[in-house]
PyMOL Python script that loads the backbone (N, CA, C, O; Angstrom):
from pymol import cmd

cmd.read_pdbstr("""\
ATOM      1  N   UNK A   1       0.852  -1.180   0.000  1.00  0.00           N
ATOM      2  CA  UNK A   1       0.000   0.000   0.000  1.00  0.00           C
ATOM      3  C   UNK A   1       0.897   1.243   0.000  1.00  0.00           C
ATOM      4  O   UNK A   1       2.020   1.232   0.504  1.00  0.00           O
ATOM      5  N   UNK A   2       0.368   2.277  -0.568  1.00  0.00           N
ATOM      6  CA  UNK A   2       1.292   3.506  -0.843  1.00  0.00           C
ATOM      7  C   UNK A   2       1.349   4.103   0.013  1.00  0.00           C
ATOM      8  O   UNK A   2       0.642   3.544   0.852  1.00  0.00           O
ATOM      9  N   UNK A   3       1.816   5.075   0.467  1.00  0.00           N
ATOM     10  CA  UNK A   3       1.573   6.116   1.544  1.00  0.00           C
ATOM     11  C   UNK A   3       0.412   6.884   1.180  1.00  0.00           C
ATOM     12  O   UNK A   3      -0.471   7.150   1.995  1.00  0.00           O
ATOM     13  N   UNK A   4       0.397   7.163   0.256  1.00  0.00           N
ATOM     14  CA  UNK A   4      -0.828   8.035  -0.305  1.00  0.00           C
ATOM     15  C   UNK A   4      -2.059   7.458   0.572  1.00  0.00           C
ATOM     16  O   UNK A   4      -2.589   7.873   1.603  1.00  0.00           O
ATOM     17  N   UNK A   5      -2.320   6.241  -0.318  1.00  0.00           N
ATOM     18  CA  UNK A   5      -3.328   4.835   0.509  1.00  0.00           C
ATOM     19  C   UNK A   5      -3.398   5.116   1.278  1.00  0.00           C
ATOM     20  O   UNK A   5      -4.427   5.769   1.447  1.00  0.00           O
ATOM     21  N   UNK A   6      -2.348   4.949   2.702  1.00  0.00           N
ATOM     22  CA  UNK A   6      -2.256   4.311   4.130  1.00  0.00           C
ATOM     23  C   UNK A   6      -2.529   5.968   4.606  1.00  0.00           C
ATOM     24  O   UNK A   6      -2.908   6.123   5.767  1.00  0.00           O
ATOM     25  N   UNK A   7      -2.372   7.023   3.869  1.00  0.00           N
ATOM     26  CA  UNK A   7      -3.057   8.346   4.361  1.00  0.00           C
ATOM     27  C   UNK A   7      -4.562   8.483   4.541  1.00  0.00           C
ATOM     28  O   UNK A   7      -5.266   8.722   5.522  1.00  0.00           O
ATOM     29  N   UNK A   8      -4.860   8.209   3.019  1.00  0.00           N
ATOM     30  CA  UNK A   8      -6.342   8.241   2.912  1.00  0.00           C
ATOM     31  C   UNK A   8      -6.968   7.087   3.761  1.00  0.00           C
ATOM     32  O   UNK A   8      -8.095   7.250   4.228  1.00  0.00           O
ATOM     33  N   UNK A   9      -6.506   6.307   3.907  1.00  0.00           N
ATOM     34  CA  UNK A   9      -7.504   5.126   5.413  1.00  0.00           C
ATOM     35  C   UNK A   9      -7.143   5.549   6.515  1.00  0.00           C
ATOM     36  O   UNK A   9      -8.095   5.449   7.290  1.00  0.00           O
ATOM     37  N   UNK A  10      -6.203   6.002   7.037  1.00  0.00           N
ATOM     38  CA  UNK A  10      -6.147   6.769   8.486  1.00  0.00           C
ATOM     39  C   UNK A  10      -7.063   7.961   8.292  1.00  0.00           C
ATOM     40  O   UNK A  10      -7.283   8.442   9.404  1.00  0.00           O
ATOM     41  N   UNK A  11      -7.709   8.660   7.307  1.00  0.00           N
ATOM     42  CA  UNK A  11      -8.285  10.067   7.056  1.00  0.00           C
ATOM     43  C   UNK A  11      -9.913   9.262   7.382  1.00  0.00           C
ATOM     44  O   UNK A  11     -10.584   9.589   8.361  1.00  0.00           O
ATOM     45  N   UNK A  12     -10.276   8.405   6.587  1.00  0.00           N
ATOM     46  CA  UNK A  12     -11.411   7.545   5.913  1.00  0.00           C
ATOM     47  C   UNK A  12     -11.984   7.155   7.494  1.00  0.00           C
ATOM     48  O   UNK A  12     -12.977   7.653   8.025  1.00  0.00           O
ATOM     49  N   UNK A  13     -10.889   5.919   8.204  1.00  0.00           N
ATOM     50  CA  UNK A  13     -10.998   5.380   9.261  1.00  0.00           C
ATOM     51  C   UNK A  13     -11.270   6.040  10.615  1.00  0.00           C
ATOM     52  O   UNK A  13     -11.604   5.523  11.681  1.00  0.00           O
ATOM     53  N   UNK A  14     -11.096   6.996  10.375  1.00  0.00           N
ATOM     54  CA  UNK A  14     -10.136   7.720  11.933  1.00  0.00           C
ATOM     55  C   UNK A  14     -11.221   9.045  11.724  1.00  0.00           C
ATOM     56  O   UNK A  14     -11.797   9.286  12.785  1.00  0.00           O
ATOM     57  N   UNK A  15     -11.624   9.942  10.617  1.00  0.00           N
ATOM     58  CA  UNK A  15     -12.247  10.997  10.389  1.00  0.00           C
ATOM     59  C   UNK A  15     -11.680  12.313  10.864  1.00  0.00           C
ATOM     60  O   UNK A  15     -12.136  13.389  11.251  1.00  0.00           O
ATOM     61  N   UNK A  16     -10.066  11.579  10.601  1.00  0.00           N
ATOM     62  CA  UNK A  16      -9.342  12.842  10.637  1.00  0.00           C
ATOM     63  C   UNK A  16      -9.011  13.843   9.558  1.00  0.00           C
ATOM     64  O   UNK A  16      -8.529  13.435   8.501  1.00  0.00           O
ATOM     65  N   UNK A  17      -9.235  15.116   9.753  1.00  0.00           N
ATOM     66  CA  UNK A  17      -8.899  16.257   8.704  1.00  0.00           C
ATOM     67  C   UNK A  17      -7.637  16.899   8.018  1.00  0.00           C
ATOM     68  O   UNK A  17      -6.546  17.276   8.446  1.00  0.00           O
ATOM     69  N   UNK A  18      -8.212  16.870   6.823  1.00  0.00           N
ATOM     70  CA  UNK A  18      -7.313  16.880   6.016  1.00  0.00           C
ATOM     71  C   UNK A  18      -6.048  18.206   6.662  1.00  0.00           C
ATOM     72  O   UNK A  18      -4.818  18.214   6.711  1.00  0.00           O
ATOM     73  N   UNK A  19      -6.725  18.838   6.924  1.00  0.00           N
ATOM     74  CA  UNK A  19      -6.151  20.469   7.645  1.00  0.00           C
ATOM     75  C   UNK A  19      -5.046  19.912   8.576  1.00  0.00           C
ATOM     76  O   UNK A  19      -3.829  20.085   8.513  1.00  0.00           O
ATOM     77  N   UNK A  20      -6.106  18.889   9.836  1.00  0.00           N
ATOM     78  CA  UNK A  20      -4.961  18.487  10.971  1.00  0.00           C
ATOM     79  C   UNK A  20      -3.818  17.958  10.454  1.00  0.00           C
ATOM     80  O   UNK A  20      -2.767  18.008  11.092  1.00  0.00           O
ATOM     81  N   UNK A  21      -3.923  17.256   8.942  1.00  0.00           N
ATOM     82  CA  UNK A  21      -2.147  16.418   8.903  1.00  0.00           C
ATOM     83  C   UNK A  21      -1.565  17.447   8.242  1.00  0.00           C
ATOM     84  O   UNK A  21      -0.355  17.471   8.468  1.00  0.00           O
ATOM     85  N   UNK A  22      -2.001  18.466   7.384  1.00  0.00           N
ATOM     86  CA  UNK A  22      -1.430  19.417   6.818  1.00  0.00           C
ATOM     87  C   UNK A  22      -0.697  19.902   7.843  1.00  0.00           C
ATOM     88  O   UNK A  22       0.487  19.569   7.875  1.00  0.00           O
ATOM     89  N   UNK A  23      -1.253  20.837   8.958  1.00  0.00           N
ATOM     90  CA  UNK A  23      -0.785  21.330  10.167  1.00  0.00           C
ATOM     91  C   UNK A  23       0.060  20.378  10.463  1.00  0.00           C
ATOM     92  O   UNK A  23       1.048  20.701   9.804  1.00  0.00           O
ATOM     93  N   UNK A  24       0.313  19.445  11.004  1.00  0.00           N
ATOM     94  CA  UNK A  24       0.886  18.378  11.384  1.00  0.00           C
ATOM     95  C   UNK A  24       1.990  18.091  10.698  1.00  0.00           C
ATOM     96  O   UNK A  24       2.976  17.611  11.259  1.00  0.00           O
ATOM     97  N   UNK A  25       1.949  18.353   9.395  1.00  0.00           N
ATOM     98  CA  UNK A  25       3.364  17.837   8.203  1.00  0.00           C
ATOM     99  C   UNK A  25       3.954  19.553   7.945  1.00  0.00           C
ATOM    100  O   UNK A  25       4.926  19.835   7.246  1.00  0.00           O
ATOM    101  N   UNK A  26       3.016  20.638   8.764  1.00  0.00           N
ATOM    102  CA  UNK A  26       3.813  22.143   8.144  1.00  0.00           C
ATOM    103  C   UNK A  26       3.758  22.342   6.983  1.00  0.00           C
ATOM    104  O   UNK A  26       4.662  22.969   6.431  1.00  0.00           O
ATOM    105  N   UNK A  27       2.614  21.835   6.249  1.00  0.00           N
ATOM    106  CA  UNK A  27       2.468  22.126   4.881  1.00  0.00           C
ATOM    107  C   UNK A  27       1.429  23.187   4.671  1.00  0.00           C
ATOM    108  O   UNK A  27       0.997  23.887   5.587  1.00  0.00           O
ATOM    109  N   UNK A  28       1.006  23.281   3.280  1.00  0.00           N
ATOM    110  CA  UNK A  28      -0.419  24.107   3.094  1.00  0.00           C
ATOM    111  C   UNK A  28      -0.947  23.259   3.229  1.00  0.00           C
ATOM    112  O   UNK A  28      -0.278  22.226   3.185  1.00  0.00           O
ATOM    113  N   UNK A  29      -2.655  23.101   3.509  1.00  0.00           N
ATOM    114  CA  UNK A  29      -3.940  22.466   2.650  1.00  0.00           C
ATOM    115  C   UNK A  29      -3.596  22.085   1.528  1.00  0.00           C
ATOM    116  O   UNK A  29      -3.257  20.963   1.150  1.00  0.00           O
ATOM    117  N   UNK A  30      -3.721  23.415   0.770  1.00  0.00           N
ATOM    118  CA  UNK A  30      -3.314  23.168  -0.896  1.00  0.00           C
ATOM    119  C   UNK A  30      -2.510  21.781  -0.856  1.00  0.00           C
ATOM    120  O   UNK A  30      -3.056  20.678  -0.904  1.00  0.00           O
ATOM    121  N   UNK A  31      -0.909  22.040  -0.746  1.00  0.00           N
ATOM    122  CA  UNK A  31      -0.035  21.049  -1.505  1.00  0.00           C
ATOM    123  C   UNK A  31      -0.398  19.864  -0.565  1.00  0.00           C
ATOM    124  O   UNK A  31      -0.158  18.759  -1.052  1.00  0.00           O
ATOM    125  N   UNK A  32      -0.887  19.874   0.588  1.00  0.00           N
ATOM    126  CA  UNK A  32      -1.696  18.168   0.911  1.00  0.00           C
ATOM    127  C   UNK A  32      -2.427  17.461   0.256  1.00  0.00           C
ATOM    128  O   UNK A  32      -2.278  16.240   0.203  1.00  0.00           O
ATOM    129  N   UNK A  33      -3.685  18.336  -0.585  1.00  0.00           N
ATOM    130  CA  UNK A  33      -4.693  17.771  -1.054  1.00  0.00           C
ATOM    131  C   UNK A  33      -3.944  17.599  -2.634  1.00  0.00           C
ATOM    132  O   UNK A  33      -4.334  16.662  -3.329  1.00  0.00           O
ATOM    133  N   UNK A  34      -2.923  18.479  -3.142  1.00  0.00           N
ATOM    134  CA  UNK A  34      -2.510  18.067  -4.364  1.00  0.00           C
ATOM    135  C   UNK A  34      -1.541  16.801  -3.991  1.00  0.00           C
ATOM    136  O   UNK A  34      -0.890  16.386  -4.950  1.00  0.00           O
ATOM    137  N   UNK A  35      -1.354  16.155  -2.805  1.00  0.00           N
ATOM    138  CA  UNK A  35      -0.830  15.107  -2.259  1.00  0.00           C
ATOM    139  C   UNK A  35      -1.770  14.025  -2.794  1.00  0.00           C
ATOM    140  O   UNK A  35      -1.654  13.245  -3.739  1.00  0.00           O
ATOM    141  N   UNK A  36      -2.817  14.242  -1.821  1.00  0.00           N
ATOM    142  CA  UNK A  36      -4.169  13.300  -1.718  1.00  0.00           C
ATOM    143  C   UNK A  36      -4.479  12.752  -3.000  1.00  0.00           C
ATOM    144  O   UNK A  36      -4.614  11.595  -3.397  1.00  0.00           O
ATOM    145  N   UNK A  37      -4.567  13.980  -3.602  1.00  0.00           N
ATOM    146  CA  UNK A  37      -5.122  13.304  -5.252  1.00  0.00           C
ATOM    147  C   UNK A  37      -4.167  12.980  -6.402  1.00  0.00           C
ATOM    148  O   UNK A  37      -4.651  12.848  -7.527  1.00  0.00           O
ATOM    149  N   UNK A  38      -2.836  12.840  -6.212  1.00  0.00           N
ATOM    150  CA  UNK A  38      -1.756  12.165  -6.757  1.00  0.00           C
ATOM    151  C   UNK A  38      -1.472  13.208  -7.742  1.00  0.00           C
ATOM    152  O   UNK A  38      -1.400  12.751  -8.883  1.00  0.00           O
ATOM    153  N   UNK A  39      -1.302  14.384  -7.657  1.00  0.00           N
ATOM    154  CA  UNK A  39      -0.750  15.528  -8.367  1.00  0.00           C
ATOM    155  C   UNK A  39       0.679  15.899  -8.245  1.00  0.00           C
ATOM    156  O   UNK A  39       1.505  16.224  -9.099  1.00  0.00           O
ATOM    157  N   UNK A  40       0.765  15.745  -6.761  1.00  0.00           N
ATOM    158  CA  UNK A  40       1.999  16.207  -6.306  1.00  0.00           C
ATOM    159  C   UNK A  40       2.684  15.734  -5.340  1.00  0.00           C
ATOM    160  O   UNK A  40       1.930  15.404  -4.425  1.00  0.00           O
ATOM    161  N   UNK A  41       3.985  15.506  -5.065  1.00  0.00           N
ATOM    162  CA  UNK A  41       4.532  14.512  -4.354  1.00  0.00           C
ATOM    163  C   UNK A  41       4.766  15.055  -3.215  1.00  0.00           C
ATOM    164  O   UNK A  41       4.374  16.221  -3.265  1.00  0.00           O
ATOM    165  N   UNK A  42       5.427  14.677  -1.705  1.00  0.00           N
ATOM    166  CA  UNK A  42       5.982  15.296  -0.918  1.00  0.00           C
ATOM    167  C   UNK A  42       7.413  15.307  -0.620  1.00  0.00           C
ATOM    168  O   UNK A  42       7.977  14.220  -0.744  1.00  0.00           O
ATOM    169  N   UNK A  43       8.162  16.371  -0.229  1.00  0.00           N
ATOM    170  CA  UNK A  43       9.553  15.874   0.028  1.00  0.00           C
ATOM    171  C   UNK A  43       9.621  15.000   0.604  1.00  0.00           C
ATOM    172  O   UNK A  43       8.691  14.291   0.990  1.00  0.00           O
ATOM    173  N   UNK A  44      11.044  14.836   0.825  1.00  0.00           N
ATOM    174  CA  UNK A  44      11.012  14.051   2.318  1.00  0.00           C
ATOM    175  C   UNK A  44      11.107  14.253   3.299  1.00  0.00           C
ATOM    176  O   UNK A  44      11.092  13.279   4.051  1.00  0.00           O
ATOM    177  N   UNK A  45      11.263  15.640   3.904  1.00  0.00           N
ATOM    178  CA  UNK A  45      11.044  15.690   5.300  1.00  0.00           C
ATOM    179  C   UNK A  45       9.662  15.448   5.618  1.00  0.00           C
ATOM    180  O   UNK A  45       9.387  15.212   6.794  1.00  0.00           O
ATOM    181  N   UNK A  46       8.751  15.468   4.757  1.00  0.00           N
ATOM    182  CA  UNK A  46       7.143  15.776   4.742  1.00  0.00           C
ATOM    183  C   UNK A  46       6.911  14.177   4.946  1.00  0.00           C
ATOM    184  O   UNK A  46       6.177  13.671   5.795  1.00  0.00           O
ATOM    185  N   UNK A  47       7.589  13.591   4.114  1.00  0.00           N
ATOM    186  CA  UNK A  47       7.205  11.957   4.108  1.00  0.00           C
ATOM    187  C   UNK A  47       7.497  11.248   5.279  1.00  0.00           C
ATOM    188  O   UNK A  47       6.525  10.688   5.786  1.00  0.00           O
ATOM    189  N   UNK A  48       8.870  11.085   6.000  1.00  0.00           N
ATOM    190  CA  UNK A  48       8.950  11.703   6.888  1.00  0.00           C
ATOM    191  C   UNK A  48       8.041  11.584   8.361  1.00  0.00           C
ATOM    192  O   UNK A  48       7.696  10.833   9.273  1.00  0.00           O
ATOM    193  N   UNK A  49       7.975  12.689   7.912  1.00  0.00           N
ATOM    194  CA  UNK A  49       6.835  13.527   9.497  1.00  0.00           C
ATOM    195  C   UNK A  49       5.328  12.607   9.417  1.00  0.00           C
ATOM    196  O   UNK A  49       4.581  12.401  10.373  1.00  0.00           O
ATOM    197  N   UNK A  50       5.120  12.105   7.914  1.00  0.00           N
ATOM    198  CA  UNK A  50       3.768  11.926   7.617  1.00  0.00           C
ATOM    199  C   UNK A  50       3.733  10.376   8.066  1.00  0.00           C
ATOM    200  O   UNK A  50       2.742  10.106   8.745  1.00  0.00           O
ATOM    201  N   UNK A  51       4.885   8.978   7.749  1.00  0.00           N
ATOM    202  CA  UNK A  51       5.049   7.781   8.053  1.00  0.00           C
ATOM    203  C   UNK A  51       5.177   7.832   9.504  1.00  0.00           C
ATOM    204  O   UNK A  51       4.708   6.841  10.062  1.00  0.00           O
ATOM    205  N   UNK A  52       5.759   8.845  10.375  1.00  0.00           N
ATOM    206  CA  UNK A  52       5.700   8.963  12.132  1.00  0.00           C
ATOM    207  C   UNK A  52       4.471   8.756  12.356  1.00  0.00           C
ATOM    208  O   UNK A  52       4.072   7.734  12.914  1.00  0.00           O
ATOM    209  N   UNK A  53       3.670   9.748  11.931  1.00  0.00           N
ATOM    210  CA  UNK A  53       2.045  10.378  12.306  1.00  0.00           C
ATOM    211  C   UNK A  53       1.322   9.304  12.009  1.00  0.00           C
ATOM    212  O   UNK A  53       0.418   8.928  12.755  1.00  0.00           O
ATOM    213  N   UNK A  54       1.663   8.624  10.775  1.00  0.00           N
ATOM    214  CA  UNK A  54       0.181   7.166  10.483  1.00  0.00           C
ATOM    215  C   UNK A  54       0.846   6.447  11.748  1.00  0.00           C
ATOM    216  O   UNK A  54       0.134   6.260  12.734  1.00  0.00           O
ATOM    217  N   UNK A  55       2.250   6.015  11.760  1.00  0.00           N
ATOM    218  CA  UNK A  55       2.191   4.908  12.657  1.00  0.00           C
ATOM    219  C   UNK A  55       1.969   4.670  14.121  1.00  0.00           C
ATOM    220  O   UNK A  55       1.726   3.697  14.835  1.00  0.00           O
ATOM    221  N   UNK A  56       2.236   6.534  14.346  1.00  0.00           N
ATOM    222  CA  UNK A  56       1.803   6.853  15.867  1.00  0.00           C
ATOM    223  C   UNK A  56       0.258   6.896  16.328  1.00  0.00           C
ATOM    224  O   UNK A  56      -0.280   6.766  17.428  1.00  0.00           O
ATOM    225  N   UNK A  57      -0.226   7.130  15.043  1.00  0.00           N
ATOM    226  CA  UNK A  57      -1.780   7.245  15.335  1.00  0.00           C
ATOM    227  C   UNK A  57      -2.453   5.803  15.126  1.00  0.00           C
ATOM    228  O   UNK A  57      -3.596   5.661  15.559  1.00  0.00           O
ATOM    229  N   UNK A  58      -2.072   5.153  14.745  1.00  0.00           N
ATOM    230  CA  UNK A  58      -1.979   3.576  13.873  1.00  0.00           C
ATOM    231  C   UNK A  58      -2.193   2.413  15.952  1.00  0.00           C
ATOM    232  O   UNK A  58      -2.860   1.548  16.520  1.00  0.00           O
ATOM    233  N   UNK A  59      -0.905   3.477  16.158  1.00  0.00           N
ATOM    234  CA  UNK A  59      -0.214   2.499  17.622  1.00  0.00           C
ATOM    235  C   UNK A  59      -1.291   3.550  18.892  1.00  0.00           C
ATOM    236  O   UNK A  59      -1.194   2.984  19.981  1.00  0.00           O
ATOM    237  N   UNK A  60      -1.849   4.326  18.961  1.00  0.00           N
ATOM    238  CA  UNK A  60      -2.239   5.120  19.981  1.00  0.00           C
ATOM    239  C   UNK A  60      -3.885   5.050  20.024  1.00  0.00           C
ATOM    240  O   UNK A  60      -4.517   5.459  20.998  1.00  0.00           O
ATOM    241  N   UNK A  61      -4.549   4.440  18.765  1.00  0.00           N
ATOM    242  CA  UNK A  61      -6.012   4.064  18.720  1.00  0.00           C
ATOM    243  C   UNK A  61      -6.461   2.272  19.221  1.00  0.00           C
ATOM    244  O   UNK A  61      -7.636   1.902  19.205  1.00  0.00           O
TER     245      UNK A  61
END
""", "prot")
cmd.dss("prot")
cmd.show_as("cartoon", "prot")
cmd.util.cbc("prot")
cmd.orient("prot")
């Protein structure tokens, strides 16, 4: 599963907002959701911050 994926089912599953991981990764909205919908990639510090956050939230529910 992609990260992309394993984003959108922690979002899907969990009914967490798109805003909170933005905030969370220090990004815009914008370049998250051009994330979400496979437009645009993330660095890697973003990737990163974003594989911590699924697996911490993954391990803390």
């Amino acid at each position: 599963m992609t990260l992309k994926e394993r984003t959108q089912t922690i979002i899907d599953e969990f009914g967490i907002k798109k805003s909170f991981i933005a905030k969370k990764l220090g990004i815009s909205n914008a370049l998250f959701s051009l994330f979400i919908n496979g437009k645009q990639p993330l660095q890697k510090p973003e990737i990163e911050k974003l594989e911590m956050f699924i697996e911490g939230y993954k391990t803390n529910t």
